[in-house]
C-alpha positions in Angstrom: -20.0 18.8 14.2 -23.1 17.1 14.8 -24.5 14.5 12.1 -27.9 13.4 11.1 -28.8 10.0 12.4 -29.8 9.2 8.4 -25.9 9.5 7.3 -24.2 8.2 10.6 -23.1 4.6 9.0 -23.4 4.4 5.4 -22.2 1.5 2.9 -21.2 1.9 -0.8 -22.7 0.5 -3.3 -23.1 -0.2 -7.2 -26.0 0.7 -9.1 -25.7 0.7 -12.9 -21.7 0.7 -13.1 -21.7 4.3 -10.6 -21.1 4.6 -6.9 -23.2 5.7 -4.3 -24.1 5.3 -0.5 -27.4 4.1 1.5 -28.0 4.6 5.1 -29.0 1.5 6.6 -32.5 1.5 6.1 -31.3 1.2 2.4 -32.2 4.9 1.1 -29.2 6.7 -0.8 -27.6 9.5 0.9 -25.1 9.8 -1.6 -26.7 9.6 -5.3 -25.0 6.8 -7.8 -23.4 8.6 -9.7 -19.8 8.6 -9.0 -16.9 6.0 -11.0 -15.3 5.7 -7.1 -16.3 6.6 -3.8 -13.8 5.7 -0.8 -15.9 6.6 2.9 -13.9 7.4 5.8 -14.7 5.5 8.9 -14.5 8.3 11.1 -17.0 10.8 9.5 -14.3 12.3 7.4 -14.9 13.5 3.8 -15.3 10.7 0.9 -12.6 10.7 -1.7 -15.1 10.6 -5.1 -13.7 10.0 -8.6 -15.3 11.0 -11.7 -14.1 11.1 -15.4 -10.9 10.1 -14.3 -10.8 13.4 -11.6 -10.7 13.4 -7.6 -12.0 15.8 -5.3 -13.9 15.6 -2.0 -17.6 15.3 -0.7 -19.4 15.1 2.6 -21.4 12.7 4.4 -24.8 14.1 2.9 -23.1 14.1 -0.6 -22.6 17.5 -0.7 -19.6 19.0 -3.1 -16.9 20.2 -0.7 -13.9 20.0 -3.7 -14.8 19.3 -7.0 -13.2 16.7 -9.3 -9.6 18.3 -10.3 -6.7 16.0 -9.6 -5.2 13.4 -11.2 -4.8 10.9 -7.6 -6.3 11.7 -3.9 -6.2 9.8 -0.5 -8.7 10.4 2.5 -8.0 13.2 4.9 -5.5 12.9 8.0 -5.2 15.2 11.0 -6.9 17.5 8.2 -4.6 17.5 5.6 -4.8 15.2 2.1 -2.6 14.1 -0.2 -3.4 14.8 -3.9 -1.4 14.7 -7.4 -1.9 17.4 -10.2 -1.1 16.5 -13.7 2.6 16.6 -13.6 2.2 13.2 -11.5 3.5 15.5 -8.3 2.2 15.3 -4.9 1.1 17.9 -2.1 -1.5 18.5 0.4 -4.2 20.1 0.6 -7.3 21.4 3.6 -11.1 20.8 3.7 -11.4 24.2 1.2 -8.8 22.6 -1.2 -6.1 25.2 -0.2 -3.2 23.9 -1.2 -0.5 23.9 2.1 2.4 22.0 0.9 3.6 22.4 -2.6 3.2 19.9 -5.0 6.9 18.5 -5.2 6.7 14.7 -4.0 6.6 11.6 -6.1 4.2 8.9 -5.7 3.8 6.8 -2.1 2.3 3.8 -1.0 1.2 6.1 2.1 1.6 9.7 2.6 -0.7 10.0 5.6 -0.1 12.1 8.5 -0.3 10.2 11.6 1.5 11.3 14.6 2.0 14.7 13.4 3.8 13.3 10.5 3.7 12.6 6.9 6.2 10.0 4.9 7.0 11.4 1.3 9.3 10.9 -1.4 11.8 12.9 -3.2 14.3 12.2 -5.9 13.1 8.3 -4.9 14.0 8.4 -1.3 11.6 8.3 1.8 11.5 10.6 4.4 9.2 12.8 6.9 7.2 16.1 7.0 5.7 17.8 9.2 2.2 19.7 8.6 4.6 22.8 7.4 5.8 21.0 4.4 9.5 20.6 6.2 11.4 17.5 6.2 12.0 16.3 10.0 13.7 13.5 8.6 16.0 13.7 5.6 14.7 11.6 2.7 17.1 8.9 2.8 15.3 5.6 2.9 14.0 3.1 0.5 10.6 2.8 2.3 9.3 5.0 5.3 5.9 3.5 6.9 3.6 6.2 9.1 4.4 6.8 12.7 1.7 4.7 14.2 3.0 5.8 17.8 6.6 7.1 18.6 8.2 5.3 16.8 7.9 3.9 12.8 9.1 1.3 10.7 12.2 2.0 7.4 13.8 0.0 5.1 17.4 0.9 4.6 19.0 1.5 1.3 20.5 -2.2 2.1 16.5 -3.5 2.2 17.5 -4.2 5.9 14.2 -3.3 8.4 15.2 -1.2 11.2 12.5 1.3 13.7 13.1 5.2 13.9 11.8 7.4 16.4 10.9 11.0 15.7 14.3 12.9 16.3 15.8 10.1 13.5 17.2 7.7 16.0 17.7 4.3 14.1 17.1 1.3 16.4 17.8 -2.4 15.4 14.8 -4.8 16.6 13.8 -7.8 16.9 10.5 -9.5 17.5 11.1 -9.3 21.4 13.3 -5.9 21.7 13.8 -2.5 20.3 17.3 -1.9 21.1 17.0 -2.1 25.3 13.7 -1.8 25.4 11.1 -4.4 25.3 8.3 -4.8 22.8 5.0 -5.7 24.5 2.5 -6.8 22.5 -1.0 -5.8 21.5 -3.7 -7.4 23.8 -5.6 -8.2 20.2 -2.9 -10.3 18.6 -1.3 -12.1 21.6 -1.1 -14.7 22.3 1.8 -15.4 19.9 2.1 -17.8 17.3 4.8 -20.8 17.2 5.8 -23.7 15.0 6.9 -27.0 15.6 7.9 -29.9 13.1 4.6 -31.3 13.8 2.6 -27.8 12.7 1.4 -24.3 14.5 -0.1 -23.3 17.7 -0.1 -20.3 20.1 0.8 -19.7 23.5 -0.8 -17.5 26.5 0.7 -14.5 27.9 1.9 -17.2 30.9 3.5 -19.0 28.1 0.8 -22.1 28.4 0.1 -23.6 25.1 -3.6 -22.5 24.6 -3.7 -24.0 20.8 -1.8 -27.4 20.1 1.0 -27.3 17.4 -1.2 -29.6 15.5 -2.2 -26.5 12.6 -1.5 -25.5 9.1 -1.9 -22.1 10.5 -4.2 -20.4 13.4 -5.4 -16.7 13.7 -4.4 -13.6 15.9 -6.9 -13.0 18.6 -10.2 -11.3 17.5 -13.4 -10.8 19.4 -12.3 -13.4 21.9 -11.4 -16.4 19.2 -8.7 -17.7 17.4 -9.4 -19.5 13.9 -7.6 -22.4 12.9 -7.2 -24.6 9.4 -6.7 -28.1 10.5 -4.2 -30.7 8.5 -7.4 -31.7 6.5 -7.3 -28.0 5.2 -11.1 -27.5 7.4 -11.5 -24.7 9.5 -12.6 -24.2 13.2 -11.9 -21.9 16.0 -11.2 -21.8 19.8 -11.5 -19.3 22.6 -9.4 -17.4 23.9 -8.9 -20.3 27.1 -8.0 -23.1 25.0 -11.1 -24.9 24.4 -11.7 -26.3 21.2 -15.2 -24.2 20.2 -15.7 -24.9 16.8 -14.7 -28.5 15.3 -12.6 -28.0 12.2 -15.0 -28.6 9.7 -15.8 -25.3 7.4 -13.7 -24.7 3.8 -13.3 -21.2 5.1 -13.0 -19.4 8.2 -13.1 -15.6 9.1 -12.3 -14.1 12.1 -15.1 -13.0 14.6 -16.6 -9.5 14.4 -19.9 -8.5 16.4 -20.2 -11.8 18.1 -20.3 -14.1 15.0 -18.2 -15.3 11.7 -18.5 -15.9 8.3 -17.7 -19.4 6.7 -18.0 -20.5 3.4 -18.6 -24.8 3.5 -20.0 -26.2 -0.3 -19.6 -23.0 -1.9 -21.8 -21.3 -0.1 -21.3 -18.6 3.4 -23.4 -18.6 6.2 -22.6 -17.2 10.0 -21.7 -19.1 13.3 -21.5 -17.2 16.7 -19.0 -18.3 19.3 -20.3 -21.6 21.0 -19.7 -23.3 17.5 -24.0 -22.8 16.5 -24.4 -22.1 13.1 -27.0 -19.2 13.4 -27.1 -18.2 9.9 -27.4 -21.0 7.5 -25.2 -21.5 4.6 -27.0 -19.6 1.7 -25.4 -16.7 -0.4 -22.9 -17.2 -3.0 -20.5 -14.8 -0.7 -20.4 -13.0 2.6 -18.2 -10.7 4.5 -18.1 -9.9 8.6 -20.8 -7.9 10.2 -20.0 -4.3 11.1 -22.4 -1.9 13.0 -24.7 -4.6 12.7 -25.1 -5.6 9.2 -23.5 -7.9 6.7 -22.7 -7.5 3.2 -23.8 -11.1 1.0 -24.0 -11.8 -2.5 -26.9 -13.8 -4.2 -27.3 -14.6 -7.9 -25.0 -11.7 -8.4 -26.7 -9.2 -6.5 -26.0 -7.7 -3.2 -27.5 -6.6 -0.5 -27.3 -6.7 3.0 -28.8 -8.9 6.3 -28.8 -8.2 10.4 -27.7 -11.4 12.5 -31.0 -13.1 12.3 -30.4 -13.6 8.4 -33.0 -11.3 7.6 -32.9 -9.2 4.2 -33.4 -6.0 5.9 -31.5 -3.8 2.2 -32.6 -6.0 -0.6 -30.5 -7.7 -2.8 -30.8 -5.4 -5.8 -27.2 -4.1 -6.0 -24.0 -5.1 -8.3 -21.4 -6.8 -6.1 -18.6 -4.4 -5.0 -16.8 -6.4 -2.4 -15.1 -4.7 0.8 -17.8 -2.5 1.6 -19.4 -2.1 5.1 -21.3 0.1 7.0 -19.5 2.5 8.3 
């Protein structure tokens, strides 16, 4: 489905207590006048609230399910999970057909990924498929999605153990799953290790990248690795070893887009990844760029700047922290 270039990233935000959402040349495409609005980064339809109801709308704001449950969750391999007023659960499609029955109690997931869905019934976790059929018996105490092949359950003795799809339980640790062997995501390895003296990180040689000389250091992300120094300040190095940043900010984020936020004095500005502070320390609060815009807050209004520091969507806007273009 092809989508107008005027809705293609959009951000929510606040405007007199209700919920909308502005393109990025700061015009609503959705009008403020929802109590919630949760977007979908992948073009999906936007969960809206209103008067305590859930339904469904699409990009251009446009009514695809009115208001009518009681809970709702975004849309997965085209099926959502929704509650009606007996605090039940089922799933429904983009014309709010209901598919599988309301029967489930209330889940900290619920989404299908992989083909399947984790659910509860009579308090134990367990699996669907997109039929409504249990694949896997409810019989846990927590089921988490199947993010690949294979998913993470907590036994009815809290103990942690991996599942494939047939139901085959493997024990695992952080190197193995039963014979096999994990290997890690490019983005978060190097791994992290401790030593009396504090916490570092090793390359995927096993080199010590990052001395153990840390209160704590950061997965890998865009090509650096944040660090809080003993003096609780904040720097960063790449993804070689070299020390990029001098621990010296009261707050560190990870790099997005090239750049990071910091707070230092109260107050966030940007640096980019030689260590050069290319946004000054300004706004009362700032979250990471994404699609090439960054949330701040100033005098308690919000708006949003490009990676110049430029107010390009004024700062006219209650503060509703966590949202991003997207």
């Amino acid at each position: 489905m092809l989508m107008s270039c005027s809705s293609k990233h959009l951000a929510v935000v606040k405007q007199n207590g209700k919920f909308g959402a502005i393109n990025k040349k700061g015009a609503f495409i959705i009008e403020p006048k929802w109590d919630y609005i949760l977007l979908d980064d992948k073009g999906k339809p936007a969960l809206v609230e209103k008067s305590g109801l859930y339904g469904y709308i699409n990009r251009k704001g446009e009514i695809l399910i009115n208001p009518k449950y009681n809970d709702g969750d975004l849309f997965s391999e085209g099926l959502a999970l929704v509650s009606n007023f007996e605090d039940k659960y089922g799933y429904i499609n983009i014309d709010g057909d209901t598919i599988i029955d309301f029967q489930f109690e209330e889940n900290a997931w619920g989404d299908f990924s992989n083909g399947l869905a984790d659910v509860v019934l009579n308090e134990k976790s367990g699996y669907i498929d997109k039929s409504g059929q249990f694949v896997i018996s409810p019989q846990f105490e927590i089921c988490y999605p199947f993010r690949s092949d294979i998913a993470m359950v907590m036994d009815t003795t809290h103990n942690f153990k991996l599942i494939d799809k047939a139901g085959n339980l493997f024990e695992y640790n952080d190197e193995n799953i039963g014979d096999r062997k994990i290997l890690p995501p490019k983005e978060s390895y190097p791994g992290a290790f401790k030593t009396e003296n504090g916490c570092g990180r090793l390359n995927d040689k096993g080199d010590t990248i990052i001395p153990p000389n840390y209160l704590s250091t950061g997965n890998l992300s865009n090509g650096m690795h944040i660090v809080q120094a003993k003096n609780k300040k904040w720097g960063a190095y790449d993804e070689k070893g070299n020390l990029v940043i001098e621990p010296q900010f009261d707050g560190l984020w990870h790099f997005y887009e090239g750049v990071a936020n910091f707070s230092l004095n109260e107050k966030y500005g940007f640096v980019n990844k030689k260590g050069k502070i290319v946004i000054e320390p300004q706004f009362d609060y700032a979250s990471q760029f994404n699609n090439g815009l960054a949330y701040v807050e100033l005098n308690g209004k919000v708006g949003f700047i490009d990676k110049k520091g430029q107010v390009v969507i004024p700062l006219i806007y209650e503060p509703n922290r966590g949202t991003r273009f997207e």
